[in-house]
Backbone as a ProteinNet text record, in pm:
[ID]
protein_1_A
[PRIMARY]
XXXXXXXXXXXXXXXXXXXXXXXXXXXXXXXXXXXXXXXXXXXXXXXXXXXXXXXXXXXXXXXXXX
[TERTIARY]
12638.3	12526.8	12534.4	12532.7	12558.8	12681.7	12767.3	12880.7	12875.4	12838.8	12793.2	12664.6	12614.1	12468	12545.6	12617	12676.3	12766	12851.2	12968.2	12853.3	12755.6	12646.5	12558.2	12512.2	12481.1	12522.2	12701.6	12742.9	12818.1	12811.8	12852	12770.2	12614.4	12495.8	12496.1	12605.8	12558.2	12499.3	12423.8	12300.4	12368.5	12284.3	12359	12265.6	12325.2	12250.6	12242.8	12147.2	12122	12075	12103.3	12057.3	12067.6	11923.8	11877.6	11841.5	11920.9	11865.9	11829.3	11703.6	11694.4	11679.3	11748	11747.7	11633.4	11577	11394.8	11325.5	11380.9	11271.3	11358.9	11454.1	11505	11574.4	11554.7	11684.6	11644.5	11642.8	11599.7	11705	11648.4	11752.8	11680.6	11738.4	11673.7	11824	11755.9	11871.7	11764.9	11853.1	11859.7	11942.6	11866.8	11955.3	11905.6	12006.7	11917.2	11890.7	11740.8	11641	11699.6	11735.9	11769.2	11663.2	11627.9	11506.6	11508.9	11457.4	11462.8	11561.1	11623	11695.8	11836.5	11860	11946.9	12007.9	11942.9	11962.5	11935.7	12006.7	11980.2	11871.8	11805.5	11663.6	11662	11698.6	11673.2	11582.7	11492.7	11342.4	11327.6	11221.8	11195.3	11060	11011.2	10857	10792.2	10647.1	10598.4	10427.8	10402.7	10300.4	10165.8	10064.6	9949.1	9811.9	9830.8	9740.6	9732.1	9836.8	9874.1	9900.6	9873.5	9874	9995.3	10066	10234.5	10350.2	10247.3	10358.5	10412.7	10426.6	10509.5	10552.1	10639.4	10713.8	10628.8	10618.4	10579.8	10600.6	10493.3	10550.8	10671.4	10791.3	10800.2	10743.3	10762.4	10669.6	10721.2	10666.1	10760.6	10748.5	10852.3	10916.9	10911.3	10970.9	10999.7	11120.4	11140.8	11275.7	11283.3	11412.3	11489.1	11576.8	11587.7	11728.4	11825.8
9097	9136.8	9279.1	9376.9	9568.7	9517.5	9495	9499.8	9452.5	9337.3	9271	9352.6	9369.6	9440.3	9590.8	9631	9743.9	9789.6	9661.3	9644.3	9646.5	9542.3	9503.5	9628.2	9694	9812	9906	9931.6	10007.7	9965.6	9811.3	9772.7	9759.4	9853	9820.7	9992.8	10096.2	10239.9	10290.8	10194.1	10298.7	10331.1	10328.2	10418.8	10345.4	10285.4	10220.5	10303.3	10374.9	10460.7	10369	10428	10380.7	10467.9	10424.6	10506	10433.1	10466.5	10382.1	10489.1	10399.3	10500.6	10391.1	10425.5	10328.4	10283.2	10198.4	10173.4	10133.2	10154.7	10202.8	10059.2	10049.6	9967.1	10043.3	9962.6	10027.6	10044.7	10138.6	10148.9	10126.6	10081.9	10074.2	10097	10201.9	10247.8	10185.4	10125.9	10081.5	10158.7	10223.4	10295.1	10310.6	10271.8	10236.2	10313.6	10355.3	10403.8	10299.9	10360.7	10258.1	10371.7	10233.1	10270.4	10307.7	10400.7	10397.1	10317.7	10339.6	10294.9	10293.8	10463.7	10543.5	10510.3	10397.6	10371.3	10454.8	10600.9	10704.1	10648	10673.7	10652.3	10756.4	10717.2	10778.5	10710.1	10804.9	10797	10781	10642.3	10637	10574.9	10684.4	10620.6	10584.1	10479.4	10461.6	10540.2	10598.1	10640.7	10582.4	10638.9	10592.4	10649.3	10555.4	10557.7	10604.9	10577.1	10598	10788.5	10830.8	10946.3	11039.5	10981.4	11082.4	11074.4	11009.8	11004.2	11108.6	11155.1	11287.8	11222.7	11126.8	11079.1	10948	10892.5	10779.5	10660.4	10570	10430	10426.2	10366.6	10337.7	10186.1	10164.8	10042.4	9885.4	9824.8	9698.6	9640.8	9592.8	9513.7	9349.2	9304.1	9208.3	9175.6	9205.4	9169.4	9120.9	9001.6	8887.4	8939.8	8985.2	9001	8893.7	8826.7	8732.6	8774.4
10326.4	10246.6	10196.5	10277.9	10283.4	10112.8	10157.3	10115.5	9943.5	9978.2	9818.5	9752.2	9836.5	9729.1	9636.7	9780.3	9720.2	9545.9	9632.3	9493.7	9388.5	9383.7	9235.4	9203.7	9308	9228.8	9143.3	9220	9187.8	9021.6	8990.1	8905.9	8767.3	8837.8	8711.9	8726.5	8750	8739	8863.8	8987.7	9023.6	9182.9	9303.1	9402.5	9523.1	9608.4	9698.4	9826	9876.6	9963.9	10146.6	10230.7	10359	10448.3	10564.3	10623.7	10730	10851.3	10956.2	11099.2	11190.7	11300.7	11390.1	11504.2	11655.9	11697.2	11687.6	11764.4	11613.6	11541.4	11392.9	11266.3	11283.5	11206.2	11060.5	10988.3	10877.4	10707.7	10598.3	10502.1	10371.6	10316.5	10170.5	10028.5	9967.5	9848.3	9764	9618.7	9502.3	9414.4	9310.3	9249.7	9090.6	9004.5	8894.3	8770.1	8646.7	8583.8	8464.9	8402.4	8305.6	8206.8	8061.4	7969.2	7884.6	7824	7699.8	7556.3	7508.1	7391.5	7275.6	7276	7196.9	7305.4	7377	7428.5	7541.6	7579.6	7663	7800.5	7932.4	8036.2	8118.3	8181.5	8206.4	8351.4	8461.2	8638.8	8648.9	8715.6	8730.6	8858.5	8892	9070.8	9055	9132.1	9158.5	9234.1	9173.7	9231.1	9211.8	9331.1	9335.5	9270.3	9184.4	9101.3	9185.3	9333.9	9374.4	9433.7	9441.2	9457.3	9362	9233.1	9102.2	9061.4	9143.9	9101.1	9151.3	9227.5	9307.6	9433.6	9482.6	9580.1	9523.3	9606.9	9601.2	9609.8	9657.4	9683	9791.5	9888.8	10009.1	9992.9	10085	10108.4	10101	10071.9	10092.8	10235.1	10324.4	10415.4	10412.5	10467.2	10468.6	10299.7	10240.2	10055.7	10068.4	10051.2	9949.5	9836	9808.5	9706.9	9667.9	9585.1	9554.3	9468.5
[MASK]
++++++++++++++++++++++++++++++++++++++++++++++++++++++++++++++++++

């Protein structure tokens, strides 16, 4: 899984990050960049609406990806 997600990210540009702690379990940020309009690549992270947009998003847990 690690392995394949990896290769596909890295095959759409973006950078698959991980973060793991003993007791706590394990994190994975994908990371790709959004093209604009004018065809320019534009790094976009979520953040969160309820925070004015100055932080991230929390996680969702347990989320299926396919």
């Amino acid at each position: 899984g690690a392995f394949e997600s990896r290769e596909l990210v890295q095959a759409m540009r973006g950078r698959l990050e991980v973060e793991s702690r003993e007791g706590l379990g394990s994190r994975f940020v994908v990371r790709l960049p959004l093209a604009r309009k004018d065809g320019v690549a534009n790094h976009f992270a979520a953040l969160d609406p309820q925070t004015g947009g100055d932080r991230p998003m929390p996680a969702p847990t347990h989320r299926k990806v396919a």
